[in-house]
C-alpha positions in Angstrom: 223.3 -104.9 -119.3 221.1 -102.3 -121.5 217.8 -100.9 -121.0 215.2 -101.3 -123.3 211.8 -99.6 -124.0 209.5 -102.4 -124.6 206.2 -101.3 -126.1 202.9 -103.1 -125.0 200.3 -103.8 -127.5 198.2 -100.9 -126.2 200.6 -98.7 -126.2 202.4 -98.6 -122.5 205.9 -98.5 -122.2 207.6 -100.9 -119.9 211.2 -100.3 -119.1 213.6 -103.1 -119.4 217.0 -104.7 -118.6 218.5 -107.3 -120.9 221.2 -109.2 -119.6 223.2 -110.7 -122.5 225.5 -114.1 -121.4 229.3 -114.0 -122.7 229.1 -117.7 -122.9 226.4 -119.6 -125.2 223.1 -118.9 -123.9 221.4 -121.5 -122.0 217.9 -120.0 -122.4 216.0 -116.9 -121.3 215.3 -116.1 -118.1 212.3 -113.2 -116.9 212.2 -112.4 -113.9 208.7 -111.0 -112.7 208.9 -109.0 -109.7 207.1 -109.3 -106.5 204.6 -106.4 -105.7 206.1 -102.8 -105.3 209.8 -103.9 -105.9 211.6 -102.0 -108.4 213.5 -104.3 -111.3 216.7 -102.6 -109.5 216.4 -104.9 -106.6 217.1 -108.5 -108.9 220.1 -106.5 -111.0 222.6 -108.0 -109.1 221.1 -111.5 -109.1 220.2 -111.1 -112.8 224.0 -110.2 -113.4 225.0 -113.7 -111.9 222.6 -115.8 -113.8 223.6 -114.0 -117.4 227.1 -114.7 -116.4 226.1 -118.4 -115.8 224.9 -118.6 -119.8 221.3 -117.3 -119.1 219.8 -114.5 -121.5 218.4 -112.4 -118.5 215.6 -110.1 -118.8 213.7 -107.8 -116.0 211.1 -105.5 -116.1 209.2 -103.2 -114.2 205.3 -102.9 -114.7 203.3 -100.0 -115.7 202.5 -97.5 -113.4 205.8 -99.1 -111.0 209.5 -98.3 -111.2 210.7 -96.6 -114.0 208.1 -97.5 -116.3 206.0 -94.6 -114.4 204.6 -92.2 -116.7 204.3 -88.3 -115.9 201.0 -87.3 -116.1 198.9 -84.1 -115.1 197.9 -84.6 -111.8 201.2 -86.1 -110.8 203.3 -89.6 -111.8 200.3 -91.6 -110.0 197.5 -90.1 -109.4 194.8 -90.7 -112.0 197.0 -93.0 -113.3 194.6 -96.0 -115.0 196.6 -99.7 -114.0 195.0 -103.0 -112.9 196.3 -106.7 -112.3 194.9 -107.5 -115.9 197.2 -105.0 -117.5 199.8 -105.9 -115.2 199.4 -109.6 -116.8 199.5 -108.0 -120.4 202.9 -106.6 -119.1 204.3 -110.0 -118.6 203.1 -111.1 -121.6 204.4 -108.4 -123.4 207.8 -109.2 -121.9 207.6 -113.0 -122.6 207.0 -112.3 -126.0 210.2 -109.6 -126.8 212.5 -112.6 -124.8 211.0 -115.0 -127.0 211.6 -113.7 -130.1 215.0 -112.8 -129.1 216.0 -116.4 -128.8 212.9 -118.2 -130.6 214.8 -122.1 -130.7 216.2 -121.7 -127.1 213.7 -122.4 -123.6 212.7 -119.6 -121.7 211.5 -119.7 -118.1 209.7 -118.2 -115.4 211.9 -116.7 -112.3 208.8 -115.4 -110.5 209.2 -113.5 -106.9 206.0 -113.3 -105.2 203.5 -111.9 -107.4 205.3 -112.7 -110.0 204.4 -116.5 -109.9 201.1 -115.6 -109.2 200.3 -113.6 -112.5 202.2 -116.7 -115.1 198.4 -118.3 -114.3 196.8 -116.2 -116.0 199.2 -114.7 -119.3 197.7 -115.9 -123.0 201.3 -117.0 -124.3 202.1 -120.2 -121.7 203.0 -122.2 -125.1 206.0 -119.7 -125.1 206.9 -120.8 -121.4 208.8 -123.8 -120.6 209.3 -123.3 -116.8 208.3 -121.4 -113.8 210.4 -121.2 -110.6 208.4 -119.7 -107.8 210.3 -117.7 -105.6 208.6 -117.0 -101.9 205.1 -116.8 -103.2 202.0 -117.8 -101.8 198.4 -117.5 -102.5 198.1 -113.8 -100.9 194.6 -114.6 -99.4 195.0 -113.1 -96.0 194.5 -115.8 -93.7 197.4 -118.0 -95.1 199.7 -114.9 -94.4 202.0 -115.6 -91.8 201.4 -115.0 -88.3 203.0 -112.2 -87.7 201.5 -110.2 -90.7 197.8 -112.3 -90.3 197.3 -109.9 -87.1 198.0 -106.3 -89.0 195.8 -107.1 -92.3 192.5 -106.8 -91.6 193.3 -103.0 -90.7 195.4 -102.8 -93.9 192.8 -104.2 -95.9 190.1 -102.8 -94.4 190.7 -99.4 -93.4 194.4 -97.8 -94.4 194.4 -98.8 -98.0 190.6 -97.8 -99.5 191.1 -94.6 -97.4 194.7 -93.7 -98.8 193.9 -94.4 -102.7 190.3 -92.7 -102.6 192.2 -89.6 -100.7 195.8 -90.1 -102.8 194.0 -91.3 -106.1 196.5 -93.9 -106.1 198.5 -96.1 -102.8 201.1 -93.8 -101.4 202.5 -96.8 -100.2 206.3 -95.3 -100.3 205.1 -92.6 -98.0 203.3 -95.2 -95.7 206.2 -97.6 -95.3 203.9 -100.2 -96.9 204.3 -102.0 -100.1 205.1 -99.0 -102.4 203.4 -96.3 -104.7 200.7 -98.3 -106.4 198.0 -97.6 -109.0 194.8 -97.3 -107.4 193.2 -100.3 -109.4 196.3 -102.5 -108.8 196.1 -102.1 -105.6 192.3 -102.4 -105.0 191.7 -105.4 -107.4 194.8 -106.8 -105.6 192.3 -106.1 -102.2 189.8 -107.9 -103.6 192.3 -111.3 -104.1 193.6 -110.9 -100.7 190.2 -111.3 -99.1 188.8 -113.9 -101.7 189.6 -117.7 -100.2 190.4 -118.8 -103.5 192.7 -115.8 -104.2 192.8 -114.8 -108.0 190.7 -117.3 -109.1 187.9 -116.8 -106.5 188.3 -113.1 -107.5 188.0 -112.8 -110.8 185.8 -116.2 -111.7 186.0 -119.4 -114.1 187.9 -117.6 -116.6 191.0 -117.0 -114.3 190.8 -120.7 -112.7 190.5 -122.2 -116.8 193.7 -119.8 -117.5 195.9 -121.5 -114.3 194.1 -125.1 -115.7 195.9 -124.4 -118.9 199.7 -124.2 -117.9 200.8 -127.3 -118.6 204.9 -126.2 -118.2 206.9 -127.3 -115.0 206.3 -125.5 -112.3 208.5 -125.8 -108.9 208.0 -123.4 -106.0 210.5 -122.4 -103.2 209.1 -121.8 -100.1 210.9 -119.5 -98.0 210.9 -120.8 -94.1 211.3 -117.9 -92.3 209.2 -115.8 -95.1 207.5 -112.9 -92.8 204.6 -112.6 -95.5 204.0 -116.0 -96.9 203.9 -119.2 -95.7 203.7 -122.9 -96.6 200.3 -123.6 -96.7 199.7 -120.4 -99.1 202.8 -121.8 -101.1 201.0 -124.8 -101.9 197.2 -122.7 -102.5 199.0 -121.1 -105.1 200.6 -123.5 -106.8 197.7 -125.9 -106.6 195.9 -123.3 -109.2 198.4 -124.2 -111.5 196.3 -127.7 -111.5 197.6 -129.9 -115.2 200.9 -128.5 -114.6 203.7 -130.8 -112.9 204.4 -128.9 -109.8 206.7 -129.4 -106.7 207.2 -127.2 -103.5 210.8 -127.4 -102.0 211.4 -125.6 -98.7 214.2 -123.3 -97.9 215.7 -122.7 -94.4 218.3 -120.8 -93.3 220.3 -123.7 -91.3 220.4 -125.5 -95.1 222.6 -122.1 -95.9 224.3 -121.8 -92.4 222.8 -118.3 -91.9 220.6 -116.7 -89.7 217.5 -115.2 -91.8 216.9 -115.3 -95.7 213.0 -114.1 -95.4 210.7 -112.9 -97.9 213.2 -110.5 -100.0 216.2 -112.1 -99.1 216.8 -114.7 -102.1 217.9 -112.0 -104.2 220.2 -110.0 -102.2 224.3 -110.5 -102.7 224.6 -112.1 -99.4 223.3 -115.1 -100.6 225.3 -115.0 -103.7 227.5 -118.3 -102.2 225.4 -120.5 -101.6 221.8 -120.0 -102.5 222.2 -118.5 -106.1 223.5 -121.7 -107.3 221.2 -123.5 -106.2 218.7 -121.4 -107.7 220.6 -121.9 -111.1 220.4 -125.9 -110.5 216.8 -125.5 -110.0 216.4 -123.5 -113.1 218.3 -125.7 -115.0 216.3 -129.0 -113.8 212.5 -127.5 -115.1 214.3 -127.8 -118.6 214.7 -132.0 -117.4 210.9 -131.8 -116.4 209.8 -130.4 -119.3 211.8 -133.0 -121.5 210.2 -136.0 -118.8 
């Protein structure tokens, strides 16, 4: 593994992780993270797939991990961030893996939000698969049942009073999500709440942008997920509306363990059994995309 400073077209740094295969490379792999989780968290997991022949690459987004600036008023506060630059991150990404390896595939591993924001990047030609890992559409009601009952509070009340007093969601100190820029995490309010999610939110452009993927997309869907469920598996991936799409589910008895959850896939307890199956399903979007 190395780090890498990868420069986004407006000038934000991103810090990155390359994982370079010792065998012949099958392809790139990036792995977007879900919401508040550090790259750290998929090193191990990235480790196994380079080691399976896969050109690895993770990132953290501006104004999240280590690719948080200093600035005067402190590492977040004042710190200017939305979804849209978020997307521009990816992007960014896609385009250093890319060029890396410009004759080999390179796919999608997206955890959470990170198979919600492929919809809407400006390079899908470069993109030849997207494996959704425990994502879902994020619009509150589909939440599971457990989470459904705390949200409206969260929504409502904790997070526009913590950013306007914080300038920015001092989610670490909350025990909730993480430390967010204040316009990631309010423009991600304003999905949450919207029926329709990202493309209710932000209008025809963002639904035309999900219409135009056109590469394989197959989604996991995490039984015992404490955040998402099935039926927001399938709102999400239903954006994603030309591309050929598939929802598998997950359970715990397939794996003969008790709990896998919403974080879960990526941890080295699962290293056994799931992992390779996540490979499999990595390397069968390259036979969809050749159907």
């Amino acid at each position: 593994m190395r780090a890498e400073v990868i420069q986004a077209s407006d000038g934000a740094r991103l810090m990155a992780r390359i994982y370079e295969p010792d065998s012949p490379s099958q392809g790139s792999v990036v792995i977007g993270g879900a919401m508040g989780v550090r790259q750290d968290y998929y090193a191990a997991f990235a480790q196994w797939l380079a080691g399976q022949g896969w050109r690895v690459t993770t990132f953290d987004y501006r104004g999240s991990g280590d690719s948080v600036p200093d600035t005067p008023h402190g590492r977040l506060r004042g710190f200017k961030a939305d979804l849209h630059d978020w997307t521009r991150d990816y992007e960014t990404v896609i385009d250093h893996a890319h060029a890396a390896q410009p004759d080999q595939p390179l796919y999608l591993l997206g955890h959470s939000l990170g198979a919600q924001l492929p919809g809407l990047i400006g390079n899908q030609h470069k993109v030849s698969g997207l494996l959704s890992v425990a994502a879902g559409s994020g619009y509150w009601r589909e939440n599971a049942p457990q989470l459904k009952r705390i949200v409206p509070c969260f929504w409502f009340f904790i997070v526009p009073l913590a950013t306007r007093l914080c300038g920015y969601f001092p989610g670490r100190r909350l025990k909730m999500v993480g430390d967010l820029p204040a316009g990631v995490m309010l423009q991600w309010r304003k999905w949450c709440l919207n029926p329709r999610y990202s493309v209710g939110a932000e209008g025809e452009a963002a639904r035309q942008r999900y219409a135009n993927a056109t590469f394989p997309v197959l989604a996991l869907s995490i039984t015992d997920d404490e955040l998402m469920t099935l039926r927001g598996t399938h709102s999400l991936i239903n954006l994603y509306e030309n591309a050929p799409r598939e929802v598998q589910c997950v359970a715990p008895n397939d794996l003969s363990v008790r709990r896998i959850g919403h974080f879960g896939p990526f941890r080295r307890e699962h290293e056994a059994l799931l992992w390779p199956r996540m490979g499999q399903w990595l390397a069968g979007l390259s036979r969809s995309a050749a159907a």
